[in-house]
C-alpha positions in Angstrom: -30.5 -14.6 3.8 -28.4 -13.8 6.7 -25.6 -16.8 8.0 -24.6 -16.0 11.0 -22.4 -17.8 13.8 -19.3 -17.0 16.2 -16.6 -17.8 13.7 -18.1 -16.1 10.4 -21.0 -13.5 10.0 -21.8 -12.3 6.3 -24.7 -12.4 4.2 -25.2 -15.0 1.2 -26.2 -11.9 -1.6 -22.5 -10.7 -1.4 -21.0 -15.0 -1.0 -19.6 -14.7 -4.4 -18.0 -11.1 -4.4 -16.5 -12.3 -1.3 -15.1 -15.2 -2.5 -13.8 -13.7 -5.4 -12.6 -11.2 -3.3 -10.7 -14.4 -1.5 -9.3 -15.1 -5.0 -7.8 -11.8 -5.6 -6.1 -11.3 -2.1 -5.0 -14.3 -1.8 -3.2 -14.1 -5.3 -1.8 -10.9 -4.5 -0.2 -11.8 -0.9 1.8 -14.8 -2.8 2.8 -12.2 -5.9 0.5 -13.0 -8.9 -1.0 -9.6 -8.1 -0.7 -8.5 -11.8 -3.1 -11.4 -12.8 -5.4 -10.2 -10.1 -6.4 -7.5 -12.3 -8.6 -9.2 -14.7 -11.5 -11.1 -11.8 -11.4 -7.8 -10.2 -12.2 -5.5 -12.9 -14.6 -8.8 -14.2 -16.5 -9.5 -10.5 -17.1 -5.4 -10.4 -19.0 -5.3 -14.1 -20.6 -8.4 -13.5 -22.1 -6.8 -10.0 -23.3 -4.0 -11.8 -26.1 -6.3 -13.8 -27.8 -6.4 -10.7 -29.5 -3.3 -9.2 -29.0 -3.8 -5.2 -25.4 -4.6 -5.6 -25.0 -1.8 -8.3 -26.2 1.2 -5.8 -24.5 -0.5 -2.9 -21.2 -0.2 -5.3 -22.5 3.7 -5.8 -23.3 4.8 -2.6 -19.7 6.5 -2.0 -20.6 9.6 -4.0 -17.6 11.6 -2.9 -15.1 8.8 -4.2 -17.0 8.1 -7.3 -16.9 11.6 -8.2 -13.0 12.4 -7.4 -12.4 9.2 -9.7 -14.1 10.3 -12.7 -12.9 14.0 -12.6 -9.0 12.6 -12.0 -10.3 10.1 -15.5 -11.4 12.9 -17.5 -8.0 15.2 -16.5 -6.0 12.2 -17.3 -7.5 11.6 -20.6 -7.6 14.9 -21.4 -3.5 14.8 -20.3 -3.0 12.4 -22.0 -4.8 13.2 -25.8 -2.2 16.0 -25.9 0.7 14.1 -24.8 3.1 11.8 -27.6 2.0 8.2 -28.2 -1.5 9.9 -27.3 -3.9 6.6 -28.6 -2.0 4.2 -26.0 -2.0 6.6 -23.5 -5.2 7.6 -23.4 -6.3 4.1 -23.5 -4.3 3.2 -20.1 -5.9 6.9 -18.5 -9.6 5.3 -18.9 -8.3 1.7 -18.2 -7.2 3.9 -14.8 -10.8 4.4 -13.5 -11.3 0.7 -13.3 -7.7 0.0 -12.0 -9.1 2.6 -9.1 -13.3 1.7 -9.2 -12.7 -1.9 -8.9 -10.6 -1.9 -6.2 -12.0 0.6 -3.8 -15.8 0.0 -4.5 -15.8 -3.9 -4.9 -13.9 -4.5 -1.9 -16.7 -3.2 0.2 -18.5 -6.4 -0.2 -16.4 -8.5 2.2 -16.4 -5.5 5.0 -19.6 -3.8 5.5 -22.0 -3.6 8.5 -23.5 -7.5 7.2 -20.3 -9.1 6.2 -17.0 -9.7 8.2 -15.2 -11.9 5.2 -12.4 -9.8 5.0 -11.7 -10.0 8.9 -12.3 -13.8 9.2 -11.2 -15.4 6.4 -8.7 -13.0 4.1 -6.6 -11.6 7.2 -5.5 -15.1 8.7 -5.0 -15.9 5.2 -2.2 -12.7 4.8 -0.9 -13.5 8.1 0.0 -17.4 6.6 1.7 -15.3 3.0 3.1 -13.3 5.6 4.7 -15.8 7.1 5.7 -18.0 4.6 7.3 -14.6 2.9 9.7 -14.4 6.0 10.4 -17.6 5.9 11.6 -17.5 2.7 13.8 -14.3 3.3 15.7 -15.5 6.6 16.1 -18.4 5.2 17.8 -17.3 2.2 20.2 -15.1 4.3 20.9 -18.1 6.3 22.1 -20.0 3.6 23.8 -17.0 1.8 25.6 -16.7 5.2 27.3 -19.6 5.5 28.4 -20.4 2.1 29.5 -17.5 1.1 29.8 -15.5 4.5 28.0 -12.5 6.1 26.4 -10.1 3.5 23.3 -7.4 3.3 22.0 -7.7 0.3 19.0 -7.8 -1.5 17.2 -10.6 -1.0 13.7 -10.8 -2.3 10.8 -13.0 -2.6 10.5 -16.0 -5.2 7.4 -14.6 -7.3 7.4 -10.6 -5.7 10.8 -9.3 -7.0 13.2 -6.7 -5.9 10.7 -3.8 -6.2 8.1 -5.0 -4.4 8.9 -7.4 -1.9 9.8 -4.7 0.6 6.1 -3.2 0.3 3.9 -6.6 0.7 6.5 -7.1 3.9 4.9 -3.4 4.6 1.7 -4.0 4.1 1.3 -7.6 5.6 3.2 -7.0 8.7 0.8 -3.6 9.5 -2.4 -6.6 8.4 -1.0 -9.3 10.5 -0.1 -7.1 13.4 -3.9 -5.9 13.5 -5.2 -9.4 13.0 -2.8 -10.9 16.2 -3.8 -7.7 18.2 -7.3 -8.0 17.8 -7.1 -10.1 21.4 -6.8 -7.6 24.2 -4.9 -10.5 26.1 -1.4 -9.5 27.2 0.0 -12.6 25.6 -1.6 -11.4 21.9 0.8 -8.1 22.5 3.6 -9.4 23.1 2.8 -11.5 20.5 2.1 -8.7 18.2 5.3 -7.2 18.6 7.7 -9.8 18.2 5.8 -10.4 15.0 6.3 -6.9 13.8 9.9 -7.3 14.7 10.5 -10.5 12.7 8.7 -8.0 9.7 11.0 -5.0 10.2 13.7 -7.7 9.8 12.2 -9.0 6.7 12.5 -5.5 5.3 15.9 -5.0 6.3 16.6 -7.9 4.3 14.6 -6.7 1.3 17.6 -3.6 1.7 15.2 -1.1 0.6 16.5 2.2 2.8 12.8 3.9 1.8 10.9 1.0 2.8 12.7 0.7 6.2 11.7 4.0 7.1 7.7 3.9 6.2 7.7 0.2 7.9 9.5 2.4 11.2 6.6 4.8 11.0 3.9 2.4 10.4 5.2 0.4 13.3 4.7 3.8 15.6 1.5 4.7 14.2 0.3 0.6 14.9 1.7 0.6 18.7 0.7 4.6 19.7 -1.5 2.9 21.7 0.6 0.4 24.1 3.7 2.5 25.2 5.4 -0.1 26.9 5.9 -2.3 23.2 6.3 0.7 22.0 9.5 2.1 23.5 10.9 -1.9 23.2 10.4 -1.9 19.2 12.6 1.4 19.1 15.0 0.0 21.7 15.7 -3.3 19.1 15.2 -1.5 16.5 18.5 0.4 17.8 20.4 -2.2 18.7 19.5 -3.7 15.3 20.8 -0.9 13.5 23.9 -0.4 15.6 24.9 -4.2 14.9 24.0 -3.7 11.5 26.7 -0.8 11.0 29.6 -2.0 13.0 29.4 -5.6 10.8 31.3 -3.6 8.2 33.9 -1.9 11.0 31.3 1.6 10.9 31.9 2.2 7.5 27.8 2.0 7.4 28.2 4.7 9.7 30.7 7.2 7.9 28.6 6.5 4.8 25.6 7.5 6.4 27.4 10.9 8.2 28.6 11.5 4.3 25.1 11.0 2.9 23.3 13.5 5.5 26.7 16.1 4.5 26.9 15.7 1.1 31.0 15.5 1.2 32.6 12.0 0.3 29.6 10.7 -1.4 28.4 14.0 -2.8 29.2 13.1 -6.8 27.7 9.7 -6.0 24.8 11.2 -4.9 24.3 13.5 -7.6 24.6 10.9 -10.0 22.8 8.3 -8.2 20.0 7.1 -11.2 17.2 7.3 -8.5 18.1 10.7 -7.2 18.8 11.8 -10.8 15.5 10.5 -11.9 13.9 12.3 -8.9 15.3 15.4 -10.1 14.3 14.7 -13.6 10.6 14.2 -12.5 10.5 17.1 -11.1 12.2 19.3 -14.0 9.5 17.8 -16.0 6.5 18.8 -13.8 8.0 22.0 -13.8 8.2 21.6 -17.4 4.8 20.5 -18.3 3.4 21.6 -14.9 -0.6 22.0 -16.4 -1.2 19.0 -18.3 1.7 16.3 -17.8 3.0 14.3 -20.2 0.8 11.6 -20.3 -0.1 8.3 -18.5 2.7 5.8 -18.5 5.1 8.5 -20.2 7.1 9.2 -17.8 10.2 6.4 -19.1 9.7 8.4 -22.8 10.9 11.7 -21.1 13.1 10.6 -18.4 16.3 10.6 -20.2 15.9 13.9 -22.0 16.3 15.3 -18.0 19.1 13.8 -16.8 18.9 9.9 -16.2 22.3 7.9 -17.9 19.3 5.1 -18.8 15.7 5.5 -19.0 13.2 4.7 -16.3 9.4 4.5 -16.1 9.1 5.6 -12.2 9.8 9.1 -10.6 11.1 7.6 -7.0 8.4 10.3 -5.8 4.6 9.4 -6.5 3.5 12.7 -6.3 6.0 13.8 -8.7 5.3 11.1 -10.7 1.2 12.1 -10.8 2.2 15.8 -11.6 4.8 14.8 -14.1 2.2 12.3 -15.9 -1.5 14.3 -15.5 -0.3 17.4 -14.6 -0.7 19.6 -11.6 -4.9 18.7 -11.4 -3.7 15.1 -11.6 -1.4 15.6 -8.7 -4.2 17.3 -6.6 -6.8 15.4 -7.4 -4.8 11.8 -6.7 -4.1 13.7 -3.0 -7.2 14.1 -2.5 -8.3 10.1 -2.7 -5.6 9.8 -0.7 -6.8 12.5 1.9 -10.2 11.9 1.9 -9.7 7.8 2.9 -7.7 8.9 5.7 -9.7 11.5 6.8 -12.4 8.8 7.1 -10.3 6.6 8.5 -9.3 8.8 11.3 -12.9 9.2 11.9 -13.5 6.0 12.4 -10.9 3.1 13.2 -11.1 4.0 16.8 -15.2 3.1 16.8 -14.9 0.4 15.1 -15.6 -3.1 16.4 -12.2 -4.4 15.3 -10.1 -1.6 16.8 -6.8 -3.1 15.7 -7.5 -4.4 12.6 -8.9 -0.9 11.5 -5.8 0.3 12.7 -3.7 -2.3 10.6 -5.2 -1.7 7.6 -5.0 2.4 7.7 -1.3 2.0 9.1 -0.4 -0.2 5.8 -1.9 2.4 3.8 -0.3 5.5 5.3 3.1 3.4 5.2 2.9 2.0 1.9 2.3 5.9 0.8 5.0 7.2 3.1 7.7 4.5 1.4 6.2 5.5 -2.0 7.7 9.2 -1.5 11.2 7.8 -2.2 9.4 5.3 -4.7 6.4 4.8 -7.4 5.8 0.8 -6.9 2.0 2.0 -6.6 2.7 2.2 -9.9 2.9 -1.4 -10.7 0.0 -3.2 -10.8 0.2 -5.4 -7.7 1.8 -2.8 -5.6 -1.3 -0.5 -7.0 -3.8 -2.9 -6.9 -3.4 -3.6 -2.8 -3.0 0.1 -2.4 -6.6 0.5 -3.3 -7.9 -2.0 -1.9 -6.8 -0.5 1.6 -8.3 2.6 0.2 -11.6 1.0 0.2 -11.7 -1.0 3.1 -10.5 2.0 5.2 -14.1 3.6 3.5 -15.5 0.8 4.0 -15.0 0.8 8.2 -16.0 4.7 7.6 -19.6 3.7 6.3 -19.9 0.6 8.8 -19.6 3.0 11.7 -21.7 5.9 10.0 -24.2 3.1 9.0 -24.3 2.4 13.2 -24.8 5.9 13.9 -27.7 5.6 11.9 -29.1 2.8 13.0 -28.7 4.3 17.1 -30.7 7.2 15.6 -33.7 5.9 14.0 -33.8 3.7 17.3 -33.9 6.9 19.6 -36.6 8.1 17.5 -39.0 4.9 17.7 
């Protein structure tokens, strides 16, 4: 039975994936993301009992199929690697942490449904806010007891890691949500909220994650110039203020970095740019098969790093150094194909912007996660999916339409 009306429009067969799908955002956007795991993975087997929602789950062949060749490499990775039992376990645990999330999601955003865009978006926007609340206010108070600092300041339940990428991912969300009005007022609106974001993250002091929410924040306004050349304007000024705070030495640290002269033996022992290096040694190293899900902290110190640590600072790196080069590829390829689709599609779509939010959250959170791994951990990884999905998702609601226009030219 269809429910329709001007605020919501979804179909009662997918009312409880959609409100467990509630559940799970909702839980991620405050930071309990690595709870959100277990109704996921639960809702998706419990959907599969019944046959309509089963092949609905199924009908993305070409993901379905990537999945379960990337689950078979990894296993196979990971049999030959040390600590094989618990690392093959976590390879096949992998398909679900990547099934659930893509597939399932599909129930709140199809060509029936609109959940996600009426009820889980507004939702994120209210985390969102509540998120930058809690970061200016922090540096407020941190200000004036104990005088001007950048540090990092970070999110009651996200921590240091991840706090930059759910300021990422909900300011590219709330941007498409607040955009989704083609009033002038809803732009301007738009971008002062993508500003207070890009402060966020400067807060969060994560030099990576500044530069993917920059990018995400060009990609989300290519199409209104005018906010578009503002946004880099403050962002200048922002940055300029930033660096003569400490009388430029910012600045001359920055001219150092880029010239590899003061700071060089800094750099060169820096434990993310020496774990960089050591991921790579080890792809090199074990370039066909990896060394195994999850093994990367068991190998890391035998390459360079003073202490050990489980991420790479590079994704990639970190799939080739874990699954080996077919690992790599074959994660790229998710990647590539959801894009490609997304490209396809966003600009058809019947919510322009918020297509456009949720494939500029994706492309950011990858882009920050080439000087990072946090898709690593399981609420980065989780959300990172789920954008995945939905960006398919908008991809089979417009080639669903096609369809549809089709058949009708034919009657």
């Amino acid at each position: 039975m269809n429910i329709r009306s001007s605020f919501i429009r979804w179909v009662r067969k997918y009312g409880v994936e959609s409100v467990v799908l509630l559940v799970v955002f909702t839980g991620i956007w405050i930071g309990y993301g690595a709870y959100m795991w277990g109704p996921l993975v639960l809702g998706f087997l419990a959907a599969l009992f019944f046959k309509e929602k089963r092949v609905f789950l199924f009908r993305d062949r070409i993901l379905l199929a990537l999945v379960i060749v990337m689950t078979i490499n990894n296993i196979i990775s990971s049999l030959f690697a040390i600590d094989n039992p618990k690392t093959t376990l976590l390879s096949a645990l992998w398909f679900l942490g990547l099934i659930a999330p893509m597939f399932y999601v599909r129930f709140s955003l199809n060509e029936d449904n609109d959940f996600f865009i009426k009820w889980m978006l507004p939702i994120g926007f209210i985390c969102s806010l509540v998120i930058l609340l809690y970061l200016f206010s922090f540096f407020v108070h941190h200000s004036a007891t104990v005088g001007l600092e950048f540090k990092r300041y970070t999110f009651l339940t996200l921590g240091p890691a991840t706090t930059p990428d759910f300021v990422l991912i909900l300011g590219g969300l709330g941007y498409g949500w607040l955009r989704q009005k083609e009033d002038e007022k809803y732009r301007w609106l738009g971008l002062i909220y993508l500003l207070a974001c890009f402060l966020g993250m400067l807060l969060a002091f994560d030099r990576g994650g500044v530069m993917a929410f920059f990018i995400m924040s060009i990609l989300l306004l290519s199409f209104d110039y005018k906010r578009l050349i503002v946004f880099a304007a403050v962002c200048g000024v922002i940055a300029v203020l930033i660096l003569t705070v400490d009388a430029f030495s910012g600045l001359k640290r920055m001219i150092d970095y880029l010239y590899l002269q003061a700071t060089q033996q800094e750099l060169l022992e820096s434990q993310q740019i020496s774990t960089f290096r050591a991921g790579w040694e080890m792809a090199r190293e074990h370039w066909l098969l990896g060394v195994g899900t999850n093994n990367f902290s068991k190998y890391s110190e035998q390459y360079g790093p003073r202490i050990w640590w489980a991420y790479a600072h590079n994704i990639v790196i970190q799939w080739w150094a874990e699954n080996g080069i077919f690992g790599m590829i074959l994660n790229l390829s998710i990647v590539g194909v959801v894009i490609g689709r997304w490209l396809k599609s966003f600009r058809r779509y019947r919510y322009k912007y918020v297509a456009l939010g949720i494939g500029a959250s994706f492309i950011g959170l990858f882009i920050g996660n080439m000087t990072n791994s946090t898709i690593y951990i399981v609420k980065v990884g989780i959300m990172f999916y789920l954008l995945a999905g939905l960006m398919s998702a908008i991809y089979f609601v417009k080639k669903d339409e096609r369809k549809e226009m089709e058949n009708a030219r034919e009657v």
